[in-house]
C-alpha positions, 0 to 999 in steps of 0.5 A: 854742730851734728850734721842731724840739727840741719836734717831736722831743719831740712825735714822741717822746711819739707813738710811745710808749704807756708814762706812765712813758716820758712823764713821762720824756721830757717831765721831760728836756725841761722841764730844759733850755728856759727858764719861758716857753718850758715854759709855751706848750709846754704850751698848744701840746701840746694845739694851743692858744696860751693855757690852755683856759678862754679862748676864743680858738682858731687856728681853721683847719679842714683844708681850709683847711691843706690850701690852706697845703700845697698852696701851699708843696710846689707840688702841686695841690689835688686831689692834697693832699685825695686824700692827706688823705682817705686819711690823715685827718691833714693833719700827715702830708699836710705831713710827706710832702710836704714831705719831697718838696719838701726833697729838691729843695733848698727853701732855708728858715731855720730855724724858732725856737720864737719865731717859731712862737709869733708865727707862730700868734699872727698866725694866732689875731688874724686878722679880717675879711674876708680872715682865712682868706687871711690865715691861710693865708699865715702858714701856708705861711709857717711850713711853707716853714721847717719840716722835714718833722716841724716840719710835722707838728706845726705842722698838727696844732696850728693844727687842734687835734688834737696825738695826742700822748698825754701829758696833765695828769696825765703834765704834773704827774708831770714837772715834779714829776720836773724840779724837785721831788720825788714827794711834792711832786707834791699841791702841784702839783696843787693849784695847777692845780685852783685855776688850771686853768692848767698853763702857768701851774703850769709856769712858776711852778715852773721859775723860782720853785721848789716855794714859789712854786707854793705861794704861787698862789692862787685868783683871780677870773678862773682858774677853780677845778676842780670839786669832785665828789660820791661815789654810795651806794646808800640814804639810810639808809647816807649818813647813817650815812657822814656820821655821822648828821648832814649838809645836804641841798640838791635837786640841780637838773637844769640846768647847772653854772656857776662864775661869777667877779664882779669890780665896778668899773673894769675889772670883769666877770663870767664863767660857766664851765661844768665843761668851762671852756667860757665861758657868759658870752653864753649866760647874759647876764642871770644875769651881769647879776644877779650882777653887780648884786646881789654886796654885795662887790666880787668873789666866785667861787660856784657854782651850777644854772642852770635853766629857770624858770617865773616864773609858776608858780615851778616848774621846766624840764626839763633841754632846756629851757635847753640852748637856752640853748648856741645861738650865735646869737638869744640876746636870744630865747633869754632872753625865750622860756627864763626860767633862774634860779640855784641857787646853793650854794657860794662858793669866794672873796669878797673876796680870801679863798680859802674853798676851804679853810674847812668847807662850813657856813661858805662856805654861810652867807657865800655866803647873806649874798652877795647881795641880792634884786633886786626891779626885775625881773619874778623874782629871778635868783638863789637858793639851792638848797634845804636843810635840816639832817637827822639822822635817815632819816625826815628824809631820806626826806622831804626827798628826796621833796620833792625829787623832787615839786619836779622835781629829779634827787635830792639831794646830801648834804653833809659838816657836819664842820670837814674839809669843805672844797672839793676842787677837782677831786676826788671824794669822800665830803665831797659825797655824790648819790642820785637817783631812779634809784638804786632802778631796774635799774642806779644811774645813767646813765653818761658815756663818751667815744667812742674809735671807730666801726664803720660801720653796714650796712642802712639805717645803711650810709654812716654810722657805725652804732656807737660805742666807748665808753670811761670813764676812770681818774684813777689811771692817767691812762688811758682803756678801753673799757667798751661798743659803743654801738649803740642810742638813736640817731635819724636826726637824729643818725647824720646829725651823727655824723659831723661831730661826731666829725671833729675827733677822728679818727686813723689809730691807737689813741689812745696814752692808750687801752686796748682790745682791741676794734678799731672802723673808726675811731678818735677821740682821747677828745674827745666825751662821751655819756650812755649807759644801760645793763641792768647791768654784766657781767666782760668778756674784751674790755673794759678799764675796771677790767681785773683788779680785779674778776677777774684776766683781765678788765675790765667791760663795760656790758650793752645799753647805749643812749644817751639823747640826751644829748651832755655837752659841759658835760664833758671826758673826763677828767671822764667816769665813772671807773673806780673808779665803774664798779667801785662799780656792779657791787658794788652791783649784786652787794648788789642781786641778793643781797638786801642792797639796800633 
């Protein structure tokens, strides 16, 4: 395959906002290249070489293929930035110029699919001190061969920012449509939620059929997609949904790690968070104890990794271990900011995959785990706190004692011979109630940034606003839910944008539905935690469009954020639209009376 066939398709998937068009093209597309060859496109369609949970990067920022570009279309420095500043792209820059330097007869082999993916290879294993030289020639090397659209796309994909619009969801919709059927669609899915590897997915389908995919299990090493908790409005209507019946366990205000354990030779432990970020050198002495106190010899379990007082036994705010993402002075970090694990669900042990078994069982084979250690200071790891309840004065009580011991509230659990881990769902297995939920409005809420407005007065020269969006796993679509204006300080208008950067584009995101147009636009990439006064029907906003009423969507009411950048999730983790809807209802009981 030429590396200009998946360029045409890419160019393809851009200039249509239609999921059905997507799944079309892409679906024709997977029918007609080789496994391997589907399995780096679906690395490269979101600018990476492997699946996201390994941490290895291309790692070139604009300026640096602004250098590739000017080197091979034979332009001055000066004149490739200005029209980068203008456009914001530099695949547009490469597309422009090139097609320029084209017209003057440039004489170019033609680029394979193959020597593209050495071409990036190199780039991504290039080190030392001339590693940006080095980078930057493989570059213009690759741009010298390419056409002016197979530019686009190279630039696009070695800065990360692909815009290319079709997602897991549309990925999943066509390769069931190339080699399978609609209603094997679930079995599909089911394989990337427990391998979180769609390249992997892919490639197993198109050479091995449906029965192969069914045959992927979970392993130690691929992480395993979050199982999810639904909210209700009151202990008293949670035990009635769980039948009367159910655990309780504290929910802990830290952040979520899965932790993979394999002992022996060639053995290691990671520590993913929720976004598949690797958090393993952030936690270093959680995955020592881990390691050290597993009685078997590989297990995957989740737990709450909190900030800890080992004196007193009692819990850290949320800020505190969040220092515990910095890079750099980690060896003080763990001396200065004691964490311990809460650990609550086991999903493998031993090569057994216990995703499929109820929760009591993972629990009591997750508590039978691990031993104590008591050759450190404090024990590491522990069990989130739990008790079995069946009746509301129980559950009142636990949850106060929830509350009292620092937590956010608790989750409630399913006891029933169908709780199983639903990886990557949400649903009424895991129910969550916090302290918050008897206040104004029932929780905050996690938006992904779509757009920005510039700011005037003493906010002029920065963004002084922000377009937030929520998402819709039933659509794969994102919509705006709020103009975010409030909550900032100056600390962080000053990062803005610099955090935002690498997310800008010159037009609407095609996954995004919006009405509002701010002065810039950002592919869904960054996540806050946003507050707001309660939730109105909106005639400009598009989350939940047409659910509620006919010709309008829900919009946030004074919204704020809290100082809180999520970057433990990705957009697609972000409140749904399903969520947002459920708020307003509950809200709607509220104003009514029929809240407690």
């Amino acid at each position: 395959m030429q590396f200009g066939d998946l360029a045409e398709v890419f160019d393809r998937l851009e200039k249509t906002s239609s999921r059905l068009e997507m799944t079309d093209i892409l679906a024709e597309f997977f029918r007609n290249v080789k496994p391997e060859e589907i399995r780096k496109t679906i690395y490269l369609s979101v600018g990476r070489l492997h699946p996201d949970f390994v941490p290895l990067e291309l790692g070139m920022a604009d300026k640096l293929v602004l250098k590739a570009i000017a080197s091979v279309s034979g332009r001055r420095s000066e004149e490739v930035e200005d029209l980068w500043t203008k456009t914001g792209d530099p695949g547009e820059v490469a597309e422009m110029l090139i097609a320029k330097k084209k017209q003057m007869t440039l004489f170019s082999e033609p680029l394979s699919f193959q020597n593209v993916i050495e071409g990036l290879t190199a780039i991504e294993n290039a080190s030392g001190k001339d590693s940006q030289d080095k980078k930057m020639k493989l570059l213009a090397r690759m741009l010298h061969d390419s056409s002016p659209l197979e530019a686009r796309y190279l630039c696009r994909i070695v800065t990360g920012r692909m815009r290319v619009g079709a997602g897991t969801m549309t990925a999943m919709d066509a390769l069931a449509s190339a080699f399978a059927s609609k209603e094997d669609r679930p079995d599909i899915e089911r394989a990337f939620n427990i391998t979180c590897d769609m390249g992997l997915v892919a490639e197993t389908l198109a050479s091995g059929g449906l029965d192969a995919v069914k045959g992927i299990e979970v392993s130690v090493g691929n992480p395993v997609k979050v199982m999810l908790a639904e909210r209700l409005r009151s202990l008293p209507e949670i035990m009635e949904r769980l039948g009367g019946k159910c655990a309780f366990e504290y929910k802990y205000d830290g952040i979520r790690v899965q932790a993979h354990i394999k002992k022996g030779p060639g053995g290691f432990v990671k520590l993913f968070s929720r976004r598949l970020e690797d958090l393993t050198s952030n936690f270093p002495d959680i995955g020592e104890a881990l390691l050290r106190q597993l009685k078997g010899r590989e297990a995957i379990v989740e737990g709450e990794c909190v900030a800890y007082d080992p004196d007193t036994g009692t819990l850290q705010p949320f800020q505190n271990v969040t220092h515990r993402r910095k890079k750099h002075g980690m060896e003080k970090a763990v001396e200065d900011i004691p964490v311990r694990i809460f650990l609550f669900d086991m999903l493998y042990c031993n090569g057994e995959d216990y995703t499929l078994k109820p929760y009591s069982f993972r629990r009591m084979r997750l508590e039978s785990s691990f031993k104590d250690d008591d050759s450190e200071r404090y024990d590491r790891i522990g069990y989130t706190s739990r008790a079995i309840i069946d009746s509301d004065e129980k559950a009142q009580k636990f949850f106060d004692g929830a509350i009292a011991a620092r937590c956010e509230g608790i989750m409630a659990k399913s006891l029933s011979e169908d709780s199983v881990y639903r990886a990557g769902s949400r649903g009424f297995l895991w129910i969550k109630y916090k302290k918050d939920y008897t206040q104004a409005l029932v929780d905050s809420f996690d938006l992904t940034v779509v757009g920005a407005f510039y700011g005037m007065g003493k906010r002029a020269g920065k963004y002084g606003a922000l377009l937030m969006a929520a998402y819709d796993p039933d659509t794969g679509r994102f919509g705006t839910a709020c103009k975010l204006g409030t909550g900032f300080d100056d600390a962080f208008l000053d990062a803005m944008p610099g955090l935002l950067e690498k997310y800008r584009c010159e037009t609407k995101p095609a996954s995004l539905d919006a009405e509002m147009v701010p002065d810039v636009w950002f592919i869904p990439g960054v996540v806050l935690e946003v507050t707001a006064a309660d939730i109105s029907l909106s005639p400009i906003h598009t989350i939940a469009y047409g659910t509620v009423k006919e010709d309008a969507g829900l919009g946030l009411r004074f919204p704020r954020f809290t100082g809180r950048v999520r970057d433990d999730k990705t957009p697609e983790q972000c409140t749904t639209a399903s969520e947002i809807v459920e708020f307003y209802r509950m809200q709607e009981d509220r104003d009514n009376g029929d809240v407690e």
